[in-house]
C-alpha positions in Angstrom: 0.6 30.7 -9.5 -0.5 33.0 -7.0 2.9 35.3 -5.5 4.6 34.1 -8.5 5.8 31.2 -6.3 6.8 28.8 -9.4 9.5 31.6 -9.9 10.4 32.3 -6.8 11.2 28.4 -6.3 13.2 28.3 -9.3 15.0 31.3 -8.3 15.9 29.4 -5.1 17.2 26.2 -6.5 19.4 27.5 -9.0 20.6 29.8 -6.3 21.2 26.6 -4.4 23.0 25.4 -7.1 20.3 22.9 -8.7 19.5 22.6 -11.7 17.8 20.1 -14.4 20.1 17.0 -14.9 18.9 14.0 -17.2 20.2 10.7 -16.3 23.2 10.2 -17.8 24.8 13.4 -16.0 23.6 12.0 -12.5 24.9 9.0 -12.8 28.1 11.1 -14.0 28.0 13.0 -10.4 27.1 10.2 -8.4 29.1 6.8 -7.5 27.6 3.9 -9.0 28.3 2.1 -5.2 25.6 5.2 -3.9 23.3 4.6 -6.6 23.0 0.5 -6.0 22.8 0.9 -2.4 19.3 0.6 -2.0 17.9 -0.2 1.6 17.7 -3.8 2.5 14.0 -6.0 2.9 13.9 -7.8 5.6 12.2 -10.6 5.2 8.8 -11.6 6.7 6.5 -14.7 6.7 3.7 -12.3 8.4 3.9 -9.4 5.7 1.8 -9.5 3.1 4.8 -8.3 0.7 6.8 -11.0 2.4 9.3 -8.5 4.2 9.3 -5.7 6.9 10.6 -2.4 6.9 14.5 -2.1 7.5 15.8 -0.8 11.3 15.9 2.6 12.2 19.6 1.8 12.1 19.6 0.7 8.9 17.9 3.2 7.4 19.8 6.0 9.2 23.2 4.6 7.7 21.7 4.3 4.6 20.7 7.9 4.6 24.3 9.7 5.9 26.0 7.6 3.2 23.7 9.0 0.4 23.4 12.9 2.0 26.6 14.0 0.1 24.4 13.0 -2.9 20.8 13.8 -2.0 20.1 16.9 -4.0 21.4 15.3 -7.1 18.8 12.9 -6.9 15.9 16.2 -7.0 17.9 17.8 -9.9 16.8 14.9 -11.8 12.9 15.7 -11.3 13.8 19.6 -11.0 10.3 20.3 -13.1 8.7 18.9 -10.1 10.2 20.5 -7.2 9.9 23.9 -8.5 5.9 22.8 -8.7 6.1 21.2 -5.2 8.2 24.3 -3.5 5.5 26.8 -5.2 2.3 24.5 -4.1 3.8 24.6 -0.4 4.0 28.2 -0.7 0.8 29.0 -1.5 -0.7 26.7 0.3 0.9 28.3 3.4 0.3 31.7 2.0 -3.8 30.7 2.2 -3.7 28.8 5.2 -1.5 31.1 7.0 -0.2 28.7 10.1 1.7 30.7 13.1 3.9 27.2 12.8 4.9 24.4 10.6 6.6 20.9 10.9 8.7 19.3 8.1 8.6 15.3 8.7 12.1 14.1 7.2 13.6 16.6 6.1 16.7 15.9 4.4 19.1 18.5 3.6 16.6 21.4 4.7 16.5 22.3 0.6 12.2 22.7 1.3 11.5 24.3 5.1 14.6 26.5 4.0 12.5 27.8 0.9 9.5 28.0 3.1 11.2 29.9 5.7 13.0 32.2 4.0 9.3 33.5 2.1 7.5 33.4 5.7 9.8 35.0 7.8 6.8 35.3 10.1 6.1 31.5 10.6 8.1 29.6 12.9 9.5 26.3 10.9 10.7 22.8 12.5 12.3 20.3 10.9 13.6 17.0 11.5 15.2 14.0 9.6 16.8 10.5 11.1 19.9 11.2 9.5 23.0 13.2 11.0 24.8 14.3 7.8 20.9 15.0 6.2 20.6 17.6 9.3 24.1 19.1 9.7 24.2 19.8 5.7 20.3 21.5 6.7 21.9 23.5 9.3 24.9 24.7 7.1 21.9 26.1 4.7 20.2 27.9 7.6 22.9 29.4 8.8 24.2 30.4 5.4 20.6 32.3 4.6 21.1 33.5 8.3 17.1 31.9 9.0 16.2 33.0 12.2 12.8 31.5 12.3 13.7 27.5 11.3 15.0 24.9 13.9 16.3 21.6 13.2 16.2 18.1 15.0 17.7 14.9 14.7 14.5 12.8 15.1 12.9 9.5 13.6 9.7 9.5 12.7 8.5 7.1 15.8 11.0 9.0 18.2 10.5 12.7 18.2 10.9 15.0 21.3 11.6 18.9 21.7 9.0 20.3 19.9 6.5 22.8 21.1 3.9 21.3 23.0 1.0 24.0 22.2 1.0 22.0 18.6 1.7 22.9 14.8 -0.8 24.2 12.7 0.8 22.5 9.5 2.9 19.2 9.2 4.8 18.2 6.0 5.5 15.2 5.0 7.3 14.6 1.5 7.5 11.0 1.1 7.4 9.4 4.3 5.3 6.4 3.1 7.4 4.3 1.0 10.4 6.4 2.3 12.1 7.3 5.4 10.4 5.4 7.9 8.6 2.6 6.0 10.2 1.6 3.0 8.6 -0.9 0.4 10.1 -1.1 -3.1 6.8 -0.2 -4.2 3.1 -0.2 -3.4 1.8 -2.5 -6.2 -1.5 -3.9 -4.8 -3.9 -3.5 -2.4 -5.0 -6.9 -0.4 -5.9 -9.5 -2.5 -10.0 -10.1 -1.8 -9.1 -13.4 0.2 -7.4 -11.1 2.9 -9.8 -9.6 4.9 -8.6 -5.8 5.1 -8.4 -5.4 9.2 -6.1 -8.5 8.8 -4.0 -7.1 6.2 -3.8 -3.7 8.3 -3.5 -4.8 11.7 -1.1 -7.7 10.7 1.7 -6.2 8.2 4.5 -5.0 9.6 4.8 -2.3 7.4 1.1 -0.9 7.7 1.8 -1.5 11.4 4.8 1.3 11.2 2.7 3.3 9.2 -0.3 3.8 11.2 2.6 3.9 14.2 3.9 7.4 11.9 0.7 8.7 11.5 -0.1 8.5 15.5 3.2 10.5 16.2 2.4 12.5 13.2 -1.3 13.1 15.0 0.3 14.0 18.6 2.5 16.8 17.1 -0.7 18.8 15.3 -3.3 21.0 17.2 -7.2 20.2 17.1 -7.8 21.6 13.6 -4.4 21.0 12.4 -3.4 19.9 8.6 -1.2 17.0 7.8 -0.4 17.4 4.5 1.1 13.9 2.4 2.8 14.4 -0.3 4.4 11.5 -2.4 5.0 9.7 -5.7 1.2 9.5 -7.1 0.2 5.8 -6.4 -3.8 4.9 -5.6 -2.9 2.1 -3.8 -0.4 3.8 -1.5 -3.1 6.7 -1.0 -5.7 4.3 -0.1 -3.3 2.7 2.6 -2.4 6.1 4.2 -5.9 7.3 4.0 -7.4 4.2 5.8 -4.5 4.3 8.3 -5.0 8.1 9.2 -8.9 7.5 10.2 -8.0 5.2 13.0 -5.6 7.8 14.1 -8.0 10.5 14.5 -7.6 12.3 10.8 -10.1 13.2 8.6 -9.6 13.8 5.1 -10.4 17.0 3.3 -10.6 16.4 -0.5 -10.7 20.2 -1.1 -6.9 19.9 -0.1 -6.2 17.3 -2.4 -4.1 18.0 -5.4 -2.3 16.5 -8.3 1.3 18.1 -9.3 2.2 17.2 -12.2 5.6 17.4 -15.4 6.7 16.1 -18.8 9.4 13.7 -18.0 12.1 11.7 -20.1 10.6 9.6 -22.8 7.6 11.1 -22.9 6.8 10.0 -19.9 4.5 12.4 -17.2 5.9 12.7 -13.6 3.2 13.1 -10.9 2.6 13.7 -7.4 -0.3 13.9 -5.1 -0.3 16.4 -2.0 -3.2 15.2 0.3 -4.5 17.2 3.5 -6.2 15.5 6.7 -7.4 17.2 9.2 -6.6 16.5 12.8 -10.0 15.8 14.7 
């Protein structure tokens, strides 16, 4: 990769203290409670999956109690954040923003990467979570990052940013995620559901579109939001329809597909989309 990033983002983890772990060793590090306490559906007669995304509440206790634990979760896919960290790199290294916005940004593990190679680009970041942000700040202040500033934020509830606009926003998995968490994206509408219905009347597409309007205010004319999550077509197709209405356009020559080898043979993939504010 161009700059070497790949090694430069391996260098960083492991100076982080992350490494490749299979399975067995994170469940070893982990407490079985944290690993069973997934966030809670609420059900739904009006949602097409039958539930609605959990409270901001919710999902904010949900993430303090698992922050101690986060980056154990990553060192389980470490092939695939070194790939990520160097993608985000170079694309920044091209696109060269004056400033860029992390969307939930958990422990700080990825704008602190990014702001330590562009000492030059102002970095924000935000995540719902308390114990998400004050282990972020602890890494800031221990790599003594002068150009990175932290929030605690929600995704529908974000104030004290710049109001001239970011050139770049990041967002790793904030559909199916943070702010609007399904268990999985399985299927798009069935044909019998008219599409406007099924996007106007879930709650979940609702919050959504909601997250891609806030996600819209905080980007200049020209600016990228760039998607990146778990590949899944039907996911994609959601977030892609629901960014049109909210004044995106997509630019397929900023779409790409990261990809490792996994366990069992298996391959581990994600897709990093760019729209376009209009």
């Amino acid at each position: 990769m161009k700059g070497n990033w790949a090694h430069a983002a391996a260098r960083y983890l492991k100076s982080e203290g992350l490494r490749q772990i299979n399975q067995e060793a994170y469940e070893s590090l982990v407490p079985e409670a944290v690993r069973n306490n997934s966030l809670p559906m609420v059900p739904d007669s009006r949602a097409y999956f039958g539930f609605r995304p959990p409270a901001p509440q919710t999902i904010r206790a949900h993430y303090n109690a698992l922050a101690p634990y986060y980056e154990f979760q990553l060192m389980t896919v470490f092939g695939i954040e070194v790939k990520t960290f160097a993608f985000l790199a170079e694309f920044i290294d091209t696109m060269k923003p004056k400033s860029v916005i992390d969307a939930g940004c958990g422990t700080g593990l990825t704008t602190a990467f990014l702001a330590k190679q562009f000492p030059d680009v102002n970095f924000f970041a935000y995540d719902i979570a308390g114990k998400m942000i004050r282990r972020a700040k602890a890494r800031c202040r221990k790599l003594g990052l002068a150009n990175m500033q932290l929030f605690l934020a929600e995704h529908l509830k974000i104030s004290g940013m710049p109001r001239d606009g970011f050139g770049l926003l990041i967002a790793k998995c904030a559909f199916g995620g943070e702010n609007a968490v399904i268990p999985e994206f399985l299927n798009c509408p069935s044909p019998s559901m008219a599409q406007e219905e099924f996007y106007n009347g879930d709650p979940t597409m609702q919050r959504w579109e909601a997250t891609l309007a806030g996600f819209a205010r905080l980007l200049k004319p020209g600016g990228i939001f760039l998607d990146i999550g778990l590949a899944c077509p039907d996911r994609d197709a959601a977030v892609w329809t629901l960014a049109d209405r909210v004044g995106f356009e997509k630019d397929d020559s900023l779409e790409t597909v990261i990809d490792t080898p996994a366990d069992g043979g298996r391959t581990l993939a994600v897709t990093a989309v760019g729209y376009r504010k209009i």
